[in-house]
Residue frames relative to the residue before (quaternion, step in Angstrom):
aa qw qx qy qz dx dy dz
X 1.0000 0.0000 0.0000 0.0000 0.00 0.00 0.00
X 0.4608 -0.5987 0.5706 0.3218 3.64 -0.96 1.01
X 0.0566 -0.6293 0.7685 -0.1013 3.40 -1.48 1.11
X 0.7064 0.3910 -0.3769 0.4540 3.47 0.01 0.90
X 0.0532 -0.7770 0.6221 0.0803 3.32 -1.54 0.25
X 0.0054 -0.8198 0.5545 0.1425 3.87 -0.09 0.36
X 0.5901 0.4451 -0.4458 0.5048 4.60 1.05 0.07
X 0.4981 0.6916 -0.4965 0.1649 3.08 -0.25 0.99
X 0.3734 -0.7893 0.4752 0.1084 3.74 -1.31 1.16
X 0.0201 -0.7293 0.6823 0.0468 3.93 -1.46 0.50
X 0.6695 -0.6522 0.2592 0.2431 2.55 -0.86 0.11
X 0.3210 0.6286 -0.5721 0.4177 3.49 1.48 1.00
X 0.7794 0.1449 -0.2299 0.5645 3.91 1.37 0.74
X 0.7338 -0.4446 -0.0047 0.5137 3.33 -0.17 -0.24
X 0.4334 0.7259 -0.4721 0.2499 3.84 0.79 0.58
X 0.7335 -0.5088 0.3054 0.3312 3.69 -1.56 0.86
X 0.7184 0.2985 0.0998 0.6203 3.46 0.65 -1.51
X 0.6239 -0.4951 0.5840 0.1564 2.65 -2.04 1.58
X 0.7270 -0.4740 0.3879 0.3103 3.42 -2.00 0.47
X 0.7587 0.2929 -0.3129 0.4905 3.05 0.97 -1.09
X 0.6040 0.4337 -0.5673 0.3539 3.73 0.34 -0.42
X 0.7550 0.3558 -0.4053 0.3731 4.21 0.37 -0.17
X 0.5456 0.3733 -0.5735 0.4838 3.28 1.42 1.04
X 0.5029 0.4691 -0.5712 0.4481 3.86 0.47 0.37
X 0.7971 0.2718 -0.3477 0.4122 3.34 0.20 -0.62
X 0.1663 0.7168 -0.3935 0.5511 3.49 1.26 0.57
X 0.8674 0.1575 -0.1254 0.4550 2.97 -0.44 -1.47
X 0.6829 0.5758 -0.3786 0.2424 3.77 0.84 -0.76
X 0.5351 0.6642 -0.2595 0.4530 3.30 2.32 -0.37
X 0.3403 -0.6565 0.5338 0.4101 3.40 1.86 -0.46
X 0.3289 0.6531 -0.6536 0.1952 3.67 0.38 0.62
X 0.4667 -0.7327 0.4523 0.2018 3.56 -1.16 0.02
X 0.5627 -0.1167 0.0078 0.8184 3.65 1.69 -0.59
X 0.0341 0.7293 -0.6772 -0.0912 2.28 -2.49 0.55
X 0.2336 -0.8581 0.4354 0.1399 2.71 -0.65 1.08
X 0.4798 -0.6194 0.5837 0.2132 3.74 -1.52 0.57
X 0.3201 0.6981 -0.6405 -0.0057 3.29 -1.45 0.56
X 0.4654 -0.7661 0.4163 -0.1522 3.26 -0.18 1.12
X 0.3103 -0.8398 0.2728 0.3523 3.60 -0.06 0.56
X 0.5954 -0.5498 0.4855 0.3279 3.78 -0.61 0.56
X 0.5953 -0.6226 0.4505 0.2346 3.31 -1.16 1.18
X 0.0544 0.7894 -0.6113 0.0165 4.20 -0.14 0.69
X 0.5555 -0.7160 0.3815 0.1822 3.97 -0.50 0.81
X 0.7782 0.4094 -0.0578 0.4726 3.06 1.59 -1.39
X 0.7854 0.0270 -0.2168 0.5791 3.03 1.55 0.25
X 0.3047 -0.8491 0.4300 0.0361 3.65 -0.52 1.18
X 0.5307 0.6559 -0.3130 0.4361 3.49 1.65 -0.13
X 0.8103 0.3098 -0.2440 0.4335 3.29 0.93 0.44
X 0.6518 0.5224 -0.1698 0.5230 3.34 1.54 -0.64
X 0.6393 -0.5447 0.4358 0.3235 2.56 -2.25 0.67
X 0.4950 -0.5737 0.4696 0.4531 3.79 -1.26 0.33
X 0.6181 -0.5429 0.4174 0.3859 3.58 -1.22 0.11
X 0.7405 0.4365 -0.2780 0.4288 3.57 1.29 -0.74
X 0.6251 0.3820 -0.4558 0.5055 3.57 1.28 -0.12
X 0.2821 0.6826 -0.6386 0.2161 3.87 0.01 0.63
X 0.5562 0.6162 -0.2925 0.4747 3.78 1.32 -0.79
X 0.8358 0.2996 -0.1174 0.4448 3.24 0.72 -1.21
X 0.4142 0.5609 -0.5258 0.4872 3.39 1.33 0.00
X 0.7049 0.4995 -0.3312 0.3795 3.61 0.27 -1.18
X 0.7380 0.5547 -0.2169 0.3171 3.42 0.87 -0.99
X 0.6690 0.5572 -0.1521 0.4677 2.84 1.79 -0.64
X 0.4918 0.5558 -0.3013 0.5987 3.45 1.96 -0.37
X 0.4783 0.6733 -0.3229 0.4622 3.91 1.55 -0.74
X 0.7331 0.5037 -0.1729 0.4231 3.01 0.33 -2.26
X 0.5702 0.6363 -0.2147 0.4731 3.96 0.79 -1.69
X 0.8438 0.2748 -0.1577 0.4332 3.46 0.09 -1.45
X 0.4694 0.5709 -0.4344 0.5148 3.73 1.21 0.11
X 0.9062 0.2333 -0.1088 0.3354 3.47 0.66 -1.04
X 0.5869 0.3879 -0.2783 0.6539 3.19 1.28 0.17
X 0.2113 0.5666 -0.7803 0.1596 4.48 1.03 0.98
X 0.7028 0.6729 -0.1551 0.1709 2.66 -1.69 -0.53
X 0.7753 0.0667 -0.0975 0.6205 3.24 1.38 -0.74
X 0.7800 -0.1398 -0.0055 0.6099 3.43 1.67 0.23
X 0.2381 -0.8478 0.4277 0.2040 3.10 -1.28 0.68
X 0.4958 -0.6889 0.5261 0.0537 3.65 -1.14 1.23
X 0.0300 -0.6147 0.7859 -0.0603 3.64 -1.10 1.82
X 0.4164 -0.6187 0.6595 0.0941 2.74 -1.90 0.95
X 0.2789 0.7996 -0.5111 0.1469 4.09 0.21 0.90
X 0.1247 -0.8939 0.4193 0.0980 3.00 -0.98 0.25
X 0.2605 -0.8302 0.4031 0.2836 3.77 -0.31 0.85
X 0.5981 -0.6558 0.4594 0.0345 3.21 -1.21 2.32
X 0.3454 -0.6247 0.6378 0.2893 3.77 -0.77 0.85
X 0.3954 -0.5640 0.5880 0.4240 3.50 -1.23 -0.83
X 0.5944 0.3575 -0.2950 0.6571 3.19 1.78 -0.25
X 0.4971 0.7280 -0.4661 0.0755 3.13 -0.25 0.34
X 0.1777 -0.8920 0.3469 0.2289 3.74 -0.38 0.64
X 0.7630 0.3572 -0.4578 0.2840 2.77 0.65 1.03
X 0.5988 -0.6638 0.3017 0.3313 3.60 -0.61 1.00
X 0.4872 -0.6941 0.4928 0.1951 3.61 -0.88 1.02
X 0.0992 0.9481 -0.2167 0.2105 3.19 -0.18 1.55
X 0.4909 0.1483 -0.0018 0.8585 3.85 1.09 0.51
X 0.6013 0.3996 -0.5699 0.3925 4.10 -0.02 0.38
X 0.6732 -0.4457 0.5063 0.3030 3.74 -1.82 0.64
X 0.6267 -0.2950 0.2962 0.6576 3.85 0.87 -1.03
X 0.5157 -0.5812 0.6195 -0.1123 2.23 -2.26 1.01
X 0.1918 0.8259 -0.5291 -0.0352 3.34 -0.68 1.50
X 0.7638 -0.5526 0.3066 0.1312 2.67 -1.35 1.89
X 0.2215 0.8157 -0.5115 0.1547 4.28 0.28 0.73
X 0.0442 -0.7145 0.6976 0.0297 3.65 -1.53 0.54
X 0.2586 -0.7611 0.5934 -0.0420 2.98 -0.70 2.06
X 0.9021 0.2119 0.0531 0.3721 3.64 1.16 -1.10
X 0.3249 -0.7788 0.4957 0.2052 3.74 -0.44 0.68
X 0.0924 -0.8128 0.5537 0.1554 3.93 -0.04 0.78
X 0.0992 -0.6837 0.7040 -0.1643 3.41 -0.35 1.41
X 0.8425 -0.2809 0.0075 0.4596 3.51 -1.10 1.52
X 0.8534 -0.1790 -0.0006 0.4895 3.41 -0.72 -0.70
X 0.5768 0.6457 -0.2302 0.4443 3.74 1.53 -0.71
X 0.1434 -0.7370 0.6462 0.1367 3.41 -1.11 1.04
X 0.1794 -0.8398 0.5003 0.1105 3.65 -0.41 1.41
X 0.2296 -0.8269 0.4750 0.1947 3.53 -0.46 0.82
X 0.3240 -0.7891 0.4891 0.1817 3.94 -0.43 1.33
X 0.6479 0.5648 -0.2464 0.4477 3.35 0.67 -0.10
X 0.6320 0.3309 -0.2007 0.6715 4.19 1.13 0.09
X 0.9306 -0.1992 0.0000 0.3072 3.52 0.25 1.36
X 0.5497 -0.5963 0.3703 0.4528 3.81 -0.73 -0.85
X 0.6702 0.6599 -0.2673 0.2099 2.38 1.13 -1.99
X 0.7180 0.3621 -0.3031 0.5113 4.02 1.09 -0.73
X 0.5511 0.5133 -0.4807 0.4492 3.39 0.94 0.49
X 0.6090 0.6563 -0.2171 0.3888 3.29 0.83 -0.66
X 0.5730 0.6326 -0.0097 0.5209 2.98 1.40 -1.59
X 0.8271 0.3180 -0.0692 0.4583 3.62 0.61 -1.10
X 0.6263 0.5668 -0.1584 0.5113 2.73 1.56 -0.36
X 0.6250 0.4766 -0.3198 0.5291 3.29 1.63 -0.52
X 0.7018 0.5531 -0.1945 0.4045 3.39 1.73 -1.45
X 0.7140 0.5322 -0.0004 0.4549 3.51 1.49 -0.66
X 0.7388 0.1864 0.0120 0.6475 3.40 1.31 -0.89
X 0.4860 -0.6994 0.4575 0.2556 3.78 0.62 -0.09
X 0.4900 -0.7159 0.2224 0.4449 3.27 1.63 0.96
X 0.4024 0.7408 -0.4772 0.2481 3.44 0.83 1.65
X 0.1246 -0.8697 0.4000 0.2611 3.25 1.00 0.95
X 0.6075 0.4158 -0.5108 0.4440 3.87 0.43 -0.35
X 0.5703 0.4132 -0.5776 0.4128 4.10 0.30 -0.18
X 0.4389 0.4700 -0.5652 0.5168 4.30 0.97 -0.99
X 0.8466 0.4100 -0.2947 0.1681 3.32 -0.78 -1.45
X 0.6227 0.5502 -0.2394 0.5022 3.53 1.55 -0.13
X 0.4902 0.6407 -0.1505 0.5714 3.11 1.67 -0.80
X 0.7146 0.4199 -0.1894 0.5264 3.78 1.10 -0.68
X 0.7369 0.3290 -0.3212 0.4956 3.50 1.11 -0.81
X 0.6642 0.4543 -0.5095 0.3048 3.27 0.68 -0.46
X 0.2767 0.6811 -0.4866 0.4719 3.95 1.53 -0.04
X 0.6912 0.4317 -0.2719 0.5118 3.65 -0.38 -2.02
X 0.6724 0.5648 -0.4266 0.2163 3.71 -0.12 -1.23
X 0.7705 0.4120 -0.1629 0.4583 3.25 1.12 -1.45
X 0.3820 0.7757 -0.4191 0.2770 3.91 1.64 -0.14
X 0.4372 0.5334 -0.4552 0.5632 4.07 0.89 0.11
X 0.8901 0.2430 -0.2063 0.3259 3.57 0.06 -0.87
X 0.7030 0.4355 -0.3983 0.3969 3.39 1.49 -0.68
X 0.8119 0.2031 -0.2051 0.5075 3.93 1.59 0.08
X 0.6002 -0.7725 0.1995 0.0565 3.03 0.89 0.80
X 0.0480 -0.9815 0.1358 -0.1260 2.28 2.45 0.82
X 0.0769 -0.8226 0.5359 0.1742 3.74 -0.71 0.32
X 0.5929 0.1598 -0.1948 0.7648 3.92 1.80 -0.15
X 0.2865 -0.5903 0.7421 0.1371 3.62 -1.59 0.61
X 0.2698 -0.7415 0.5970 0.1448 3.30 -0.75 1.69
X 0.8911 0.0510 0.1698 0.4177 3.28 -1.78 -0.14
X 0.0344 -0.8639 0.4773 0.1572 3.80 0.18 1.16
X 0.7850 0.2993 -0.1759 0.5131 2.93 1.16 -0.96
X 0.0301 0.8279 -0.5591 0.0335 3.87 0.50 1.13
X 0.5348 0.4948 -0.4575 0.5098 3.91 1.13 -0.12
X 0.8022 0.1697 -0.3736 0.4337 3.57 0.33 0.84
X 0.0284 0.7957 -0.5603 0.2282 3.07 1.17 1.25
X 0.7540 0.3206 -0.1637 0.5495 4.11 0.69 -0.73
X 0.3699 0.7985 -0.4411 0.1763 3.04 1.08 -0.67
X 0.7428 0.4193 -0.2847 0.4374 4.08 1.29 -0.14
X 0.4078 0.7377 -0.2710 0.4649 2.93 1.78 -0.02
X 0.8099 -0.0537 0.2652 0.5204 2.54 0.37 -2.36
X 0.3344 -0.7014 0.5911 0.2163 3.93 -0.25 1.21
X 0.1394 0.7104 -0.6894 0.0253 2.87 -0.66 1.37
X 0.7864 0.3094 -0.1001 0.5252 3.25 1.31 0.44
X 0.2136 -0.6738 0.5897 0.3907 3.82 -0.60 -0.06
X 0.5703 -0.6179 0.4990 0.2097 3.81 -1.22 0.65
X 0.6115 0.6087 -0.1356 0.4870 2.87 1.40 -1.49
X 0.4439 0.6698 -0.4792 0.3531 3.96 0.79 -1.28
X 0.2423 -0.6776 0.6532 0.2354 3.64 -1.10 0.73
X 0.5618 0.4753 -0.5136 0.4413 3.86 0.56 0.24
X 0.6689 0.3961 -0.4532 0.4362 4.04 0.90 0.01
X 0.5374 0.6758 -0.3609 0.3525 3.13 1.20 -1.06
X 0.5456 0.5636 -0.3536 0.5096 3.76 1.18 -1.67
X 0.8074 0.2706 -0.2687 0.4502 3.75 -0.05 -1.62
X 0.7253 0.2804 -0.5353 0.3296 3.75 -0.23 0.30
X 0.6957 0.4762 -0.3872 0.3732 3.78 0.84 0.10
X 0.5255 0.5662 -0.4131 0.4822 3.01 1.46 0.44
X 0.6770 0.4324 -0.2856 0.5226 3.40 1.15 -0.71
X 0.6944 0.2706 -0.4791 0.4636 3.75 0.46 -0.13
X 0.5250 0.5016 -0.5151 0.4554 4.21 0.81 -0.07
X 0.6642 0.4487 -0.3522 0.4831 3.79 1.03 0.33
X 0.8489 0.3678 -0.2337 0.2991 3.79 1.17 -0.22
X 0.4569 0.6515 -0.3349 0.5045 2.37 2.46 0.06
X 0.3515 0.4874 -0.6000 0.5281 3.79 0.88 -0.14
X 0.8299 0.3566 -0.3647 0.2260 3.54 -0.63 -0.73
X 0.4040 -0.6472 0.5044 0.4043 4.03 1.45 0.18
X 0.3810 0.7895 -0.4702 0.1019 3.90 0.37 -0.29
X 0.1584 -0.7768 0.5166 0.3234 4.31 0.40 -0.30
X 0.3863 -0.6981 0.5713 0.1924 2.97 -1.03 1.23
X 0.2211 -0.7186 0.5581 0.3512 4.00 -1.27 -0.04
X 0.5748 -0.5060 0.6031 0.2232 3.07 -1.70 0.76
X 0.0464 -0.8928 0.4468 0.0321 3.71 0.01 0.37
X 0.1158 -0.7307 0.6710 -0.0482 3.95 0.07 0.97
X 0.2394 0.6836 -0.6310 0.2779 3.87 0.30 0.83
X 0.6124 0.6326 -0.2878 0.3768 3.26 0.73 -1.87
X 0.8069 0.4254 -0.2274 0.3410 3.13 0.11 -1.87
X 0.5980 0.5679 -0.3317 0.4581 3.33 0.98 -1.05
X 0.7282 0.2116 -0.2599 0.5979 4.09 0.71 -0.10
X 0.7426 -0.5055 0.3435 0.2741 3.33 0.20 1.09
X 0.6681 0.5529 -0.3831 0.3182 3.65 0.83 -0.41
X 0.7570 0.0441 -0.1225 0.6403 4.03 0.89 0.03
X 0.5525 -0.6513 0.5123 0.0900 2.67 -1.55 0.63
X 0.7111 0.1030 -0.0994 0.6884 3.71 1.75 0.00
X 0.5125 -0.7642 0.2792 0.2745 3.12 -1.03 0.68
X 0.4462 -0.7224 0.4096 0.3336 3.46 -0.36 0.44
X 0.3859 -0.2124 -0.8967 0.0435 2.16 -2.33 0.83
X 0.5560 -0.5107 0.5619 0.3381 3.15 -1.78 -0.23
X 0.7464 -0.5658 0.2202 0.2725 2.57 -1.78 1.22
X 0.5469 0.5836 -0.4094 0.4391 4.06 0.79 -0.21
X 0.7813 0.4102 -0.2874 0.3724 3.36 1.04 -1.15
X 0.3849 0.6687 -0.3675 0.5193 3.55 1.96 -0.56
X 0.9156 0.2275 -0.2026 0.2625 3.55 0.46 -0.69
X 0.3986 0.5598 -0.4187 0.5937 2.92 1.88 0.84
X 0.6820 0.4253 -0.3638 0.4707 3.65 0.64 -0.39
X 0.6015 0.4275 -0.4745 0.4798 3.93 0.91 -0.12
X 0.6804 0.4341 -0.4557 0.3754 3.62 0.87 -1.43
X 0.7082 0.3856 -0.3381 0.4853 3.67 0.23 -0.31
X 0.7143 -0.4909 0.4176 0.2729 3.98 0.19 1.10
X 0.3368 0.7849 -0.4076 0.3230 3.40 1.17 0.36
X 0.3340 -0.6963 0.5792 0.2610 4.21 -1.36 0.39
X 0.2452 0.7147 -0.6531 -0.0506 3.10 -1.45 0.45
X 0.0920 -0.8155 0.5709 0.0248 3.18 -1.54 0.73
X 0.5991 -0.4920 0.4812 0.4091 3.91 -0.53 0.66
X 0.3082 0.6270 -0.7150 0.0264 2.87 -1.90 0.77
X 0.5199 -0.5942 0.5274 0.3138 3.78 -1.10 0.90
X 0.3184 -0.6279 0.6939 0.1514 3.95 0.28 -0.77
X 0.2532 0.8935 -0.3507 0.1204 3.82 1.35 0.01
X 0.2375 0.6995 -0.6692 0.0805 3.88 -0.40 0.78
X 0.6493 0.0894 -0.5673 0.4986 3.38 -0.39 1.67
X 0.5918 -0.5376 0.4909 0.3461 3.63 -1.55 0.04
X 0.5054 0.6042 -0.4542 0.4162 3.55 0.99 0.15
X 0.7058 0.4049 -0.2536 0.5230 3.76 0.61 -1.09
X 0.3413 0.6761 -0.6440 0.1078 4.11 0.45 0.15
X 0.8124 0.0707 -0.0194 0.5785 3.93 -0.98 0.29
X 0.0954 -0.8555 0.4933 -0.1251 3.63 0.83 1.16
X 0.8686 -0.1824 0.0291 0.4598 3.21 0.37 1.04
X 0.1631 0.9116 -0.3550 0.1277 3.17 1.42 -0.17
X 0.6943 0.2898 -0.2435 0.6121 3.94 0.92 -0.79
X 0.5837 0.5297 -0.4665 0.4014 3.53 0.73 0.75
X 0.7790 0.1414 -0.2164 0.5712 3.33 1.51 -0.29
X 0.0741 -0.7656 0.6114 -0.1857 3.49 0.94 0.73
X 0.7603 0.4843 -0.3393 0.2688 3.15 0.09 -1.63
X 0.6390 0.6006 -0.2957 0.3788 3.31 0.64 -1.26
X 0.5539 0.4210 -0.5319 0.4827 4.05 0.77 -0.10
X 0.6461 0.6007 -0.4379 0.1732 3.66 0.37 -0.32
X 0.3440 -0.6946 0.4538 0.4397 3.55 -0.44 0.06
C-alpha cells in the first residue's frame, strides 16, 4: 500500500492548512513521507503563489517540522515549478515540473480556472481553432524538463482539467491525440515519472485522474514512470484515493 504523498499544498501558496497541521494529519493516515511543493513564485499572477521572500522560511519550516516529527515520518521540501516562473528552484529536495499557463502575445492565460479564457484566446489567438490552442499547450509541457528541471511532471494534460463539465474539446480528435503523443515521445527520452494526479477528482471536477487514461497507457507501453499524487490543498484529500488507482502503476 502507497504510504506517501510528495503534490502537496499549505498555505505558504494557495493551500487550506499549515505544514505542520498536513503533517499531523499525515501522520494520523500512517503515511510514511511527505513531501511539500508549493507553488513557485510567477510575477504575473500573485493569487496563488508563494511570495519571493518567504522561500527562506518555507524551507525552514520543512527543517523545523522534520526535526520534530523524526521518527514518525519523513519530510521533503519540493516544490511545484511554473514554466513561467522567475524564480529558480533552489535548496528544494525536487522539483515538479508544472504548466499552469499558455503566454499568447502579451497575456498569460491560465488553463486551469475555467473556459471562458480559454475560449476567449482561442478565438483571439488561433482563429477559433481550438485543436491549434490545444497543440500550442503541449508543445509548451513538451519542453517542461528543460525549462525547470523537473524531477516529477505534474498534471500533463491540465487543459482538460473541465473537460467533463465543459467540451471544450473532443479527446478522441486525432489532431489532439497527434499533439499529446508528440509531447510525451519528447519526455520520455528524458526517464522523468509522470504523476497520476487524483486532485481533479477530489474537487468534483473529473471523475478520473488525469493524464487520462489513454495517455497513462501510452506512457507505460513505452517504458515510461508513474507515481500517485493527490495535488492536495486541504489535509482532507492527502493520498486521495490512492488504493483506487494503485492499479494503474502496473504495467
Amino acid at each position: 500500500m502507497i504510504r506517501e504523498d510528495f503534490h502537496v499544498h499549505t498555505t505558504f501558496s494557495d493551500g487550506h492548512h499549515s505544514m505542520e497541521e498536513m503533517v499531523l494529519s499525515a501522520i494520523d493516515l500512517g503515511m510514511e513521507r511527505i513531501g511539500f511543493s508549493d507553488h513557485s513564485h510567477t510575477s504575473y499572477d500573485l493569487s496563488y503563489c508563494m511570495k519571493k521572500e518567504n522561500y527562506p522560511a518555507y524551507l525552514r519550516e520543512v527543517r523545523r517540522l522534520r526535526e520534530k516529527y523524526e521518527g514518525k515520518i519523513r519530510i521533503l521540501a519540493g516544490i511545484e515549478q511554473d514554466y513561467y516562473s522567475d524564480v529558480r528552484p533552489e535548496g528544494f529536495d525536487y522539483v515538479i515540473g508544472a504548466a499552469h499557463y499558455l503566454h499568447l502575445g502579451e497575456e498569460y492565460i491560465d488553463v486551469d480556472w475555467g473556459t471562458d479564457r480559454l475560449r476567449a484566446a482561442c478565438s483571439k489567438y488561433f482563429d477559433g481553432d481550438i485543436y491549434a490552442l490545444t497543440a500550442c499547450y503541449f508543445d509548451m509541457v513538451s519542453g517542461i524538463v528543460d525549462k525547470t528541471s523537473c524531477d516529477l511532471i505534474a498534471h500533463f494534460d491540465l487543459i482538460s482539467l473541465y473537460i467533463e463539465r465543459d467540451p471544450l474539446f473532443d479527446r478522441k480528435d486525432p489532431r489532439y491525440i497527434g499533439a499529446w503523443k508528440q509531447a510525451l515521445d519528447r519526455l520520455l527520452t528524458y526517464g522523468i515519472p509522470f504523476e497520476i494526479n487524483t486532485g481533479a477528482i477530489a474537487r468534483g471536477y473529473r471523475t478520473g485522474p488525469y493524464p487520462d487514461y489513454p495517455m497513462i497507457d501510452y506512457i507505460k507501453d513505452r517504458g515510461g514512470r508513474l507515481l500517485l499524487s493527490s495535488d492536495s490543498h486541504d489535509k482532507s484529500t492527502l493520498m486521495y484515493r490512492f488504493k483506487d488507482f494503485e492499479n494503474l502503476l502496473q504495467g
